[in-house]
NUFI-360746 format. One record per residue: y, x, z negated of N, C-alpha, C in turn. Coordinates in pm, 1 decimal. Each point is the difference from the previous one (the first is absolute). Example, Ala and Ser with C-alpha at 12.3 -4.5 7.8 and 13.67 -1.06 7.14 Angstrom:
BEGIN
<atom n_y="-569.0" n_x="1319.0" n_z="-780.0" ca_y="119.0" ca_x="-89.0" ca_z="0.0" c_y="120.0" c_x="90.0" c_z="0.0"/>
<atom n_y="105.0" n_x="-35.0" n_z="72.0" ca_y="119.0" ca_x="82.0" ca_z="-6.0" c_y="109.0" c_x="-77.0" c_z="-73.0"/>
***
This chain:
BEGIN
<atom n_y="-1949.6" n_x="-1270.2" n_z="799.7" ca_y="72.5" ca_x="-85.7" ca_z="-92.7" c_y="117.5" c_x="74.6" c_z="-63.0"/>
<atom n_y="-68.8" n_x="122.8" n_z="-28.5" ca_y="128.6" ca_x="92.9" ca_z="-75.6" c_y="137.3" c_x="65.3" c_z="131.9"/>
<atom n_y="-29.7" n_x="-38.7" n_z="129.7" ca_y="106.1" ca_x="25.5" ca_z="114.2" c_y="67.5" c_x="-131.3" c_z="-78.4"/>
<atom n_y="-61.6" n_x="-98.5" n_z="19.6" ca_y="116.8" ca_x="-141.7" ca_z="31.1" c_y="62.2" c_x="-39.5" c_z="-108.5"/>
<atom n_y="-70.6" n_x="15.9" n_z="-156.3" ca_y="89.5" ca_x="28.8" ca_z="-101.0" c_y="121.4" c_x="38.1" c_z="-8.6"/>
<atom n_y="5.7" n_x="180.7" n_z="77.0" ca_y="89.5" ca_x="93.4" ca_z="-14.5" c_y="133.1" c_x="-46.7" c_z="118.6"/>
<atom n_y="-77.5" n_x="-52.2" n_z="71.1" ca_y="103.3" ca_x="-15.5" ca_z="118.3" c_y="106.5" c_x="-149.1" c_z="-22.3"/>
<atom n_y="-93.2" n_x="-99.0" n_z="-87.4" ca_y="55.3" ca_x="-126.3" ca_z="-61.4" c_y="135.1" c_x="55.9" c_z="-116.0"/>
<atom n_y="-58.6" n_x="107.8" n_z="-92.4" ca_y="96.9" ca_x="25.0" ca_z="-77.8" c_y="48.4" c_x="63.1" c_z="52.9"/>
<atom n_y="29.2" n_x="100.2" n_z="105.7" ca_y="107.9" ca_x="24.4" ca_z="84.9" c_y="115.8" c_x="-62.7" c_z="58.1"/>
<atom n_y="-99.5" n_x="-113.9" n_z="74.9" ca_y="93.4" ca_x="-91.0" ca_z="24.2" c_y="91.1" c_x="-90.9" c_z="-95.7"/>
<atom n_y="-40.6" n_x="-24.4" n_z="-156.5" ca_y="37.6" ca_x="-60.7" ca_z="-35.6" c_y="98.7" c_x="57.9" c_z="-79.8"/>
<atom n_y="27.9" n_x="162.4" n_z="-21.3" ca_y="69.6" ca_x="90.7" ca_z="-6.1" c_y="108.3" c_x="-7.1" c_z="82.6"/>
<atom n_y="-28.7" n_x="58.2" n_z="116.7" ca_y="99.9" ca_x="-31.5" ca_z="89.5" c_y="77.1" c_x="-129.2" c_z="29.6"/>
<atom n_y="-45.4" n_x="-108.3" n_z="-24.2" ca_y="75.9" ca_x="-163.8" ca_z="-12.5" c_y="72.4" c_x="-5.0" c_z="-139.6"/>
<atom n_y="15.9" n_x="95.8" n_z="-97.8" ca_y="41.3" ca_x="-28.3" ca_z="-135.5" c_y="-41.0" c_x="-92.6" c_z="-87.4"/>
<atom n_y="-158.0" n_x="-2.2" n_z="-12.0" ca_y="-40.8" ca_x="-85.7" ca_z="-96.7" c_y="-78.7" c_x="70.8" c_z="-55.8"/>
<atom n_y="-9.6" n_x="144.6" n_z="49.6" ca_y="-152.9" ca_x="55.6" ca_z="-85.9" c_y="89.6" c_x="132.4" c_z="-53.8"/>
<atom n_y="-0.3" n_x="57.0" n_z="-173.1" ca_y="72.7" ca_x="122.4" ca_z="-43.5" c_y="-100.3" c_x="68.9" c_z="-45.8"/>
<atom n_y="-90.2" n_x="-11.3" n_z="10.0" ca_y="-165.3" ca_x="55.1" ca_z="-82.9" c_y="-103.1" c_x="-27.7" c_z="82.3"/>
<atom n_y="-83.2" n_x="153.3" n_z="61.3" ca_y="-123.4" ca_x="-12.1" ca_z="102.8" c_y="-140.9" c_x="-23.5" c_z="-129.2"/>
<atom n_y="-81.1" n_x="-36.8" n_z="85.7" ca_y="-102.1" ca_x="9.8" ca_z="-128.0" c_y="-128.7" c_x="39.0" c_z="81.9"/>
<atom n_y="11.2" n_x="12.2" n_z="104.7" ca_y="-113.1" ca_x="76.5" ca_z="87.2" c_y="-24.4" c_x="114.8" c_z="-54.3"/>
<atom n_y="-168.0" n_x="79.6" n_z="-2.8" ca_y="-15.1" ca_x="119.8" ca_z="-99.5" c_y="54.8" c_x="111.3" c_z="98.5"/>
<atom n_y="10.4" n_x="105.7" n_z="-35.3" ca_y="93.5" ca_x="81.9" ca_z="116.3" c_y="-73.4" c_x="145.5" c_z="-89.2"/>
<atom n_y="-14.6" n_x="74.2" n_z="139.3" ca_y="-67.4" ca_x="160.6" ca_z="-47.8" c_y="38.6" c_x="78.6" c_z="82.3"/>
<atom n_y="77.1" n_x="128.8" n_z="-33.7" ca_y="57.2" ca_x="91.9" ca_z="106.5" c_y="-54.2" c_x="165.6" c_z="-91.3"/>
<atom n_y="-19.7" n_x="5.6" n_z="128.8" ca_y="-79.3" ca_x="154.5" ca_z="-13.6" c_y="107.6" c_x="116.9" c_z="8.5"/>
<atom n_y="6.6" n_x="84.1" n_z="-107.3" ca_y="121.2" ca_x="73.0" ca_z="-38.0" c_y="-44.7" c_x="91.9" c_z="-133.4"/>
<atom n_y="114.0" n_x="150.7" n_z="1.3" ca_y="-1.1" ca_x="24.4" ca_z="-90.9" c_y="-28.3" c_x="-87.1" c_z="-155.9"/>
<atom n_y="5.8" n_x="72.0" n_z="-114.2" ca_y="-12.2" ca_x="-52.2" ca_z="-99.6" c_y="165.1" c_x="-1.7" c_z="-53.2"/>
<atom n_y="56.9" n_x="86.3" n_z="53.3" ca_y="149.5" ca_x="-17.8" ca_z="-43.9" c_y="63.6" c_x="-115.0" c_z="48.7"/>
<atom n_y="-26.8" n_x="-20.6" n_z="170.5" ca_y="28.2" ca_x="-154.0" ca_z="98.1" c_y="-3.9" c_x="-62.6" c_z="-59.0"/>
<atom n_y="-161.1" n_x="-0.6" n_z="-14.0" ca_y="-34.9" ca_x="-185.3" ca_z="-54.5" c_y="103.1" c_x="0.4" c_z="-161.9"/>
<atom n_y="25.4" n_x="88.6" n_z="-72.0" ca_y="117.5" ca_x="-45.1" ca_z="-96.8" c_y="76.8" c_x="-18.9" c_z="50.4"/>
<atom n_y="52.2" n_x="20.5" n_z="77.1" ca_y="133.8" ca_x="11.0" ca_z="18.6" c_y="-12.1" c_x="-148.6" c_z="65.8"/>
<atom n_y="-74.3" n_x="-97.8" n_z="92.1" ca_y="-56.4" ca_x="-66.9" ca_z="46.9" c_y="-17.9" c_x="-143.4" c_z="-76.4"/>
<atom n_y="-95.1" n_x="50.1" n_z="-120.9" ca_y="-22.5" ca_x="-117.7" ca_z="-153.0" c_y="188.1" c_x="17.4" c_z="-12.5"/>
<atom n_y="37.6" n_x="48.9" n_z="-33.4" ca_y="135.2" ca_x="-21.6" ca_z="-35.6" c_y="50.0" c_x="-49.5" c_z="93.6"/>
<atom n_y="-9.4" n_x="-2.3" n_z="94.0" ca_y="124.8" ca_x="-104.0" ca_z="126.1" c_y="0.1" c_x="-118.2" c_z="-30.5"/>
<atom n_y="-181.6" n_x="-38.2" n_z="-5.3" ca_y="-5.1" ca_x="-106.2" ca_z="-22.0" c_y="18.1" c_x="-123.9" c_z="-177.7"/>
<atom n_y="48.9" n_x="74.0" n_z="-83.4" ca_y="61.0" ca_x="9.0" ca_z="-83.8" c_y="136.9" c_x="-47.9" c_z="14.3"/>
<atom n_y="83.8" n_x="17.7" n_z="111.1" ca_y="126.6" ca_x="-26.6" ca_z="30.7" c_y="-13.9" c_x="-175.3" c_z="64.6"/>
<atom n_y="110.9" n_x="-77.8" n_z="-158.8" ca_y="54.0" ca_x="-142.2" ca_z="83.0" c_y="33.1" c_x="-53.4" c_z="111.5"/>
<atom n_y="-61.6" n_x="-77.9" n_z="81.6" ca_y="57.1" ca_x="-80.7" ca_z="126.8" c_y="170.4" c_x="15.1" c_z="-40.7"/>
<atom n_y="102.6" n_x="61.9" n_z="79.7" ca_y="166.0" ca_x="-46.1" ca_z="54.1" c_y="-10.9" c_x="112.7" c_z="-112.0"/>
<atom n_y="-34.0" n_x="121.2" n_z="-21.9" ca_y="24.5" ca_x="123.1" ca_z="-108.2" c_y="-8.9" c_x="134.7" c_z="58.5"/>
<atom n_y="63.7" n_x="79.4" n_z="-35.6" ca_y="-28.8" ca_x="138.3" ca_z="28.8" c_y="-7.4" c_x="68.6" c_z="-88.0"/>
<atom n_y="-83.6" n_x="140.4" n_z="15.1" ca_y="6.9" ca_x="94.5" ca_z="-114.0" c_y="20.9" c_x="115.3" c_z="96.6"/>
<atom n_y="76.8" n_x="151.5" n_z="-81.0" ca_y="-5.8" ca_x="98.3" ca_z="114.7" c_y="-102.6" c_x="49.9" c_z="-41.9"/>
<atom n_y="-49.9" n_x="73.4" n_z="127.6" ca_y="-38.2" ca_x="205.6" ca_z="-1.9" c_y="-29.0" c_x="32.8" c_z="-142.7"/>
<atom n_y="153.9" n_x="8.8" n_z="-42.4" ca_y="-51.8" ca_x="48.3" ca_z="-149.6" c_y="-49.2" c_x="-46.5" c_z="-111.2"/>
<atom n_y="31.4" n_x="-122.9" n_z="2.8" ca_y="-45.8" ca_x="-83.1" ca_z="-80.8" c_y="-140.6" c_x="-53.3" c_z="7.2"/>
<atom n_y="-67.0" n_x="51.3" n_z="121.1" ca_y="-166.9" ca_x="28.3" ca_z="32.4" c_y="-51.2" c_x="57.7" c_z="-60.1"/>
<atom n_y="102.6" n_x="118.8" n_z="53.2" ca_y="-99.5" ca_x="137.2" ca_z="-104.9" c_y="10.3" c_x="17.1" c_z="-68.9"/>
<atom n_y="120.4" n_x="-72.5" n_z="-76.1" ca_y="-37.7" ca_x="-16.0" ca_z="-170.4" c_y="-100.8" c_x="-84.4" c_z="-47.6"/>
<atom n_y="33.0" n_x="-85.3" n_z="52.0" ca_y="-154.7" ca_x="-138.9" ca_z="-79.1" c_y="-147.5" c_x="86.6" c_z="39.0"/>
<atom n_y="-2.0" n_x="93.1" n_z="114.7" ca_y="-166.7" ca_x="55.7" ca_z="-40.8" c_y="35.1" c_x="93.7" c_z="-17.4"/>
<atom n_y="68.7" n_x="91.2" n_z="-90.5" ca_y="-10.2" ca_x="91.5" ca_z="-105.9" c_y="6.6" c_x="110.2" c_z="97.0"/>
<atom n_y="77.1" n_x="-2.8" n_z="122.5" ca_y="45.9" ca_x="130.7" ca_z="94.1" c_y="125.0" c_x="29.7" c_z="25.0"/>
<atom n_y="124.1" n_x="-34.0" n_z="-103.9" ca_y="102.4" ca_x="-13.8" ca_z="23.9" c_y="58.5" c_x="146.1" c_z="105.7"/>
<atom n_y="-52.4" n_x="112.2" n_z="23.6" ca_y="64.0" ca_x="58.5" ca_z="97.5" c_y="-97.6" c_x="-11.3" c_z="153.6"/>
<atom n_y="-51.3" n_x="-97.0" n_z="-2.5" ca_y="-90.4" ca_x="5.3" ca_z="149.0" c_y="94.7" c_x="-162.4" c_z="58.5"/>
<atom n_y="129.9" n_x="15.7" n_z="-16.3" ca_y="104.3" ca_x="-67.4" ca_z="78.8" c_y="-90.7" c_x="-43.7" c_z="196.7"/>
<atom n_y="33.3" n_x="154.4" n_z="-2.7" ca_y="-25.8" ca_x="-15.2" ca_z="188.5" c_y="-154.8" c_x="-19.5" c_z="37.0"/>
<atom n_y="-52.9" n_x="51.3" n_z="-111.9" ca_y="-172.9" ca_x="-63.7" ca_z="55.0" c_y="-24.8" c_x="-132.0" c_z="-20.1"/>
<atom n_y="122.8" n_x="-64.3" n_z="-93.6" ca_y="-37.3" ca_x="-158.2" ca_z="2.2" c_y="30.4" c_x="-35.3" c_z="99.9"/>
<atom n_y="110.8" n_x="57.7" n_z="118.0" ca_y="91.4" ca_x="-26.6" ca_z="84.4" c_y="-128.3" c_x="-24.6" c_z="86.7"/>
<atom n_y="-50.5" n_x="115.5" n_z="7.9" ca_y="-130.6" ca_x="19.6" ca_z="108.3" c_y="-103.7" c_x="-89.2" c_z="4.7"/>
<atom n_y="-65.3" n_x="-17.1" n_z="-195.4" ca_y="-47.9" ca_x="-123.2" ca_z="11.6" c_y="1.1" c_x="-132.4" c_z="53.6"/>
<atom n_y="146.2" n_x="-27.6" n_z="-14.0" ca_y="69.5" ca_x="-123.2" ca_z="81.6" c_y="-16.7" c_x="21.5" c_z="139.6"/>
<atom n_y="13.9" n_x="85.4" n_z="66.5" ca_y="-25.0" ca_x="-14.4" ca_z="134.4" c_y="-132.4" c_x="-2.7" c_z="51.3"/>
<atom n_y="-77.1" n_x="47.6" n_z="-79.2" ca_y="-165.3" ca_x="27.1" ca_z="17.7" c_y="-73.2" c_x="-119.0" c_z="-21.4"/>
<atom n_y="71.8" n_x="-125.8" n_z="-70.3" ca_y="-65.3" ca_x="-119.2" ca_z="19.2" c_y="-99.5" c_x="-68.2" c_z="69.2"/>
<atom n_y="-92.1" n_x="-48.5" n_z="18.0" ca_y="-89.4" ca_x="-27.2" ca_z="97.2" c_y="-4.5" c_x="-180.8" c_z="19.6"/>
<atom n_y="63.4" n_x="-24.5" n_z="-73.4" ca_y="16.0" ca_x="-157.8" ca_z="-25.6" c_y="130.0" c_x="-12.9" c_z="-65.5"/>
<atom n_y="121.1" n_x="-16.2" n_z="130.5" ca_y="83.6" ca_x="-58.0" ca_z="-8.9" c_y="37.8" c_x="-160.3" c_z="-69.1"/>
<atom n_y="79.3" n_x="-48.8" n_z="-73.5" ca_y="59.1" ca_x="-116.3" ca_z="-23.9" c_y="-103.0" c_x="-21.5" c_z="-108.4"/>
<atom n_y="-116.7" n_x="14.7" n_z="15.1" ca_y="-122.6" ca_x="-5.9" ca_z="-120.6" c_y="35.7" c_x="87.5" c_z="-103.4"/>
<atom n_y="4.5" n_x="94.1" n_z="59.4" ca_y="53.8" ca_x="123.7" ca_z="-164.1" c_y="159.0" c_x="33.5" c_z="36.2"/>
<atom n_y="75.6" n_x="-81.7" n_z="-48.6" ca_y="114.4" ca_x="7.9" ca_z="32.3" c_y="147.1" c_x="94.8" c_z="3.9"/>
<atom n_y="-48.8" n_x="102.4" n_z="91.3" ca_y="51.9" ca_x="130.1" ca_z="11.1" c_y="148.5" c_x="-31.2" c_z="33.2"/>
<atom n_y="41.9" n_x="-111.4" n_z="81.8" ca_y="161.1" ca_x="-22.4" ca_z="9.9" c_y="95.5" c_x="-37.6" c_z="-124.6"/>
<atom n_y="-104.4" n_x="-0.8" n_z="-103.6" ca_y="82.0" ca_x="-29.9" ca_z="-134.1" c_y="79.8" c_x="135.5" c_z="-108.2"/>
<atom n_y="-112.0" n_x="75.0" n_z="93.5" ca_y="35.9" ca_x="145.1" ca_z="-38.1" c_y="101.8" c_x="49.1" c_z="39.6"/>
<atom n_y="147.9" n_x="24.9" n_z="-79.9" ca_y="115.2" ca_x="47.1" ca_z="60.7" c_y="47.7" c_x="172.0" c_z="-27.7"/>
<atom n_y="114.4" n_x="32.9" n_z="61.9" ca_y="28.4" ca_x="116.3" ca_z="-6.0" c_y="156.6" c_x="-2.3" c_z="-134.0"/>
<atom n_y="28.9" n_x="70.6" n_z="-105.8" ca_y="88.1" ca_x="-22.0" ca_z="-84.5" c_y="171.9" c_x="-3.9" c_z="52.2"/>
<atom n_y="-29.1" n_x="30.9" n_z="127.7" ca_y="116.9" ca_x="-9.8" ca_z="84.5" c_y="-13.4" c_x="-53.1" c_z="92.4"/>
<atom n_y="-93.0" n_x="-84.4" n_z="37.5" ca_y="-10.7" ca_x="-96.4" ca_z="109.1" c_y="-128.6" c_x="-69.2" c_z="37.7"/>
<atom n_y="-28.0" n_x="-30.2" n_z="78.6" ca_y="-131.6" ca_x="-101.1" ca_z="31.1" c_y="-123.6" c_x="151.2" c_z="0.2"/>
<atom n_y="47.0" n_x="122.8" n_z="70.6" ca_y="-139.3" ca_x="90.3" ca_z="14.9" c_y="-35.7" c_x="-31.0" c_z="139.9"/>
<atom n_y="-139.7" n_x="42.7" n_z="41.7" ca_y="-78.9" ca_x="-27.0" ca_z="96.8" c_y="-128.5" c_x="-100.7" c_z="42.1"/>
<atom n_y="7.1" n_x="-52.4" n_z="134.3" ca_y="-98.7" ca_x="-110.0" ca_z="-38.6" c_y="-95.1" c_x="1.6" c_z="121.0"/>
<atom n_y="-108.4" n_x="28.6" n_z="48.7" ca_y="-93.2" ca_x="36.1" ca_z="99.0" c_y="41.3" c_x="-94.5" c_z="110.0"/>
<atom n_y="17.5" n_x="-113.5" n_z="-37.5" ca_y="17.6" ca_x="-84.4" ca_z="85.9" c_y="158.0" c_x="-12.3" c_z="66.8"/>
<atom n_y="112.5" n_x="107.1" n_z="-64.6" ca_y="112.4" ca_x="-18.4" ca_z="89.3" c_y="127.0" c_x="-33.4" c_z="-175.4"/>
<atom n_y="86.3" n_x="20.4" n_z="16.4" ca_y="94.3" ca_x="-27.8" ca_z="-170.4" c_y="54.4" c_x="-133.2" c_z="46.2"/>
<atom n_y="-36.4" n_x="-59.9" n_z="158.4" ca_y="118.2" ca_x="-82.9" ca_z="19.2" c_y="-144.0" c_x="-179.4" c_z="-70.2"/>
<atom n_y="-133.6" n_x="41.2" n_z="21.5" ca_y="-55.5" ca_x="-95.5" ca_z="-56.5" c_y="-60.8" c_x="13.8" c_z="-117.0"/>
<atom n_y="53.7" n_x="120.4" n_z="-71.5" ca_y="37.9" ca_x="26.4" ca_z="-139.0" c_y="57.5" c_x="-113.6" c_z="-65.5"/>
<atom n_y="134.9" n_x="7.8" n_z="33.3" ca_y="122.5" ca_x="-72.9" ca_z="-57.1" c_y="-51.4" c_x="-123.4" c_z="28.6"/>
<atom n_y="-46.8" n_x="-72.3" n_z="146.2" ca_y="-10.5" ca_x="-117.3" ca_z="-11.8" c_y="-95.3" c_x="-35.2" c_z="-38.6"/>
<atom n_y="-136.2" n_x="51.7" n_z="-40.1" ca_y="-61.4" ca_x="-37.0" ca_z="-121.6" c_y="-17.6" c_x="-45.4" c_z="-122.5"/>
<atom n_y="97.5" n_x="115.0" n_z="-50.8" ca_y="91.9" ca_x="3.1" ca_z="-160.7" c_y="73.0" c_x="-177.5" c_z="10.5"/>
<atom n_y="98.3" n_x="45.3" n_z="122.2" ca_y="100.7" ca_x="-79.6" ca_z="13.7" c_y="-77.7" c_x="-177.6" c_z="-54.1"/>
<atom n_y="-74.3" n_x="-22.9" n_z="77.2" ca_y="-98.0" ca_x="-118.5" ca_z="30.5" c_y="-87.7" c_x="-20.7" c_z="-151.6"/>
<atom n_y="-29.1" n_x="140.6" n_z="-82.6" ca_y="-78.7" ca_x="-62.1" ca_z="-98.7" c_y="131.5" c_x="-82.7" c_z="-82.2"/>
<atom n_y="79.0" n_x="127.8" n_z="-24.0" ca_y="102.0" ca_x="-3.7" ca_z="-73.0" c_y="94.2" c_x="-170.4" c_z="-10.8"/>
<atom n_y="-31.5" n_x="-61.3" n_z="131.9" ca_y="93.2" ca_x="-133.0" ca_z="19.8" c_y="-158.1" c_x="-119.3" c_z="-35.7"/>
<atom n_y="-74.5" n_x="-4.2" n_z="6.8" ca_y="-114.6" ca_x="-76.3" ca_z="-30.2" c_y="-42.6" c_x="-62.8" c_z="-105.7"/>
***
């Protein structure tokens, strides 16, 4: 039941009617991750916050590049929304490629 949930609000994500998952979601990770992690998901549908502005909200303002790392270490893409996470000079890095970065962003951002 909890597949077809997740895969419904996926889909309904991806069609632009869904800006909020509500499926329970658990990723196995450091204790620094999963902050860094609770905070992604903290970040507004069509919003970004950078890098630094991560590691300021959990009280690591010089662990910049381990948030970086965090972000890539994701284990649940689009669920904990690591493409919202930007770089202060540009989009940053995105596991899945920068070019479905942007059209991610791009797509919440017009919705």
């Amino acid at each position: 039941a909890l597949t077809k949930t997740c895969a419904k609000e996926l889909e309904e994500y991806c069609s632009g009617k869904r800006e909020k998952f509500t499926v329970p979601i658990s990723a196995s990770g450091t204790a620094f991750r999963k902050s860094v992690w609770r905070e992604m998901l903290k970040i507004p549908y069509g919003e970004t916050k950078t890098y630094t502005e991560i590691a300021k909200a959990i009280q690591k303002p010089k662990a910049v590049r381990a948030v970086g790392v965090s972000c890539g270490a994701n284990p649940i893409v689009i669920l904990i929304p690591c493409h919202r996470v930007v770089g202060s000079k540009g989009l940053g890095g995105y596991n899945g490629g920068i070019q479905k970065k942007e059209w991610i962003l791009l797509r919440e951002s017009q919705v």
